[in-house]
N, C-alpha and C positions, 0 to 999 in steps of 0.2 A: 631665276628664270629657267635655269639648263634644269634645275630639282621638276619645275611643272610641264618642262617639254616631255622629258623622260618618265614620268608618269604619267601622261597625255597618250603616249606609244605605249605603255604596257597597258594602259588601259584597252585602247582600238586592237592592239596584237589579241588579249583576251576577249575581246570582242568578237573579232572576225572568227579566231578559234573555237567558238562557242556556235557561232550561227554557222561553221562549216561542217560542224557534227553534223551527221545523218544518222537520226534516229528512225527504227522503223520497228513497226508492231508487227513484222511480222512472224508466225511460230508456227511451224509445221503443222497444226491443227487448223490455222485459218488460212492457209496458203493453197493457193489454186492458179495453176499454170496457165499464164496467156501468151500469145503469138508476141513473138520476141524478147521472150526470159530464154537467157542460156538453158545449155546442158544441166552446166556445175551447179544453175542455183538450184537444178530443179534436184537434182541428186542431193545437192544441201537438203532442202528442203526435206525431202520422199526417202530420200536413199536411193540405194541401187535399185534395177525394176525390177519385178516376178521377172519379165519374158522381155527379150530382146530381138529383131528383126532391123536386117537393111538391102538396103534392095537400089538400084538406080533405076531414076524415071528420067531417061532421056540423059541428060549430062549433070545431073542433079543427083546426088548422093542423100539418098532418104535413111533416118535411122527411129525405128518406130519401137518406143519403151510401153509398156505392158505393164500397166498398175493395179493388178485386179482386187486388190482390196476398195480401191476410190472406184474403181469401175470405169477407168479411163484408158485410151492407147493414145501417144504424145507423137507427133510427125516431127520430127527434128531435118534442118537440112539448113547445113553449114554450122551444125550445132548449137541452131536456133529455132526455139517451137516455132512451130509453121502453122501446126494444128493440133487441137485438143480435141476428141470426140472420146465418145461414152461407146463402152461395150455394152453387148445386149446377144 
């Protein structure tokens, strides 16, 4: 009995370890920043930006990334997108 408890537990252990992976499709070519992805993933993602800008609005510390290749400026504040707009 103690042989099929003990592989009943290694069983569910690699179970649970299996369905705790997080896999994700995602690869800097299909990645597109929305309100509340980090800094660091976006820097993962993009890299460092062409152009940096920060500025406070009120008691709010804005830090504004410049991606001119994607054609986008990223509002960060608390080092969390806030806002994605497109330059033009």
């Amino acid at each position: 009995m103690t042989v099929l408890k003990r592989r009943f537990f290694v069983y569910v252990f690699t179970l649970i370890s299996l369905i705790s992976c997080e896999i994700s499709d995602i690869t800097p070519e299909n990645y597109w920043p929305k309100p509340g992805d980090r800094l660091d993933r976006v820097e993962n993602f993009w890299g460092a930006p062409d152009d940096r800008d920060s500025y406070y609005d009120g008691d709010l510390f804005v830090i504004t990334y410049y991606y001119y290749d994607e054609g986008v400026y990223i509002d960060f504040i608390d080092n969390v997108v806030d806002l994605v707009g497109t330059l033009e």
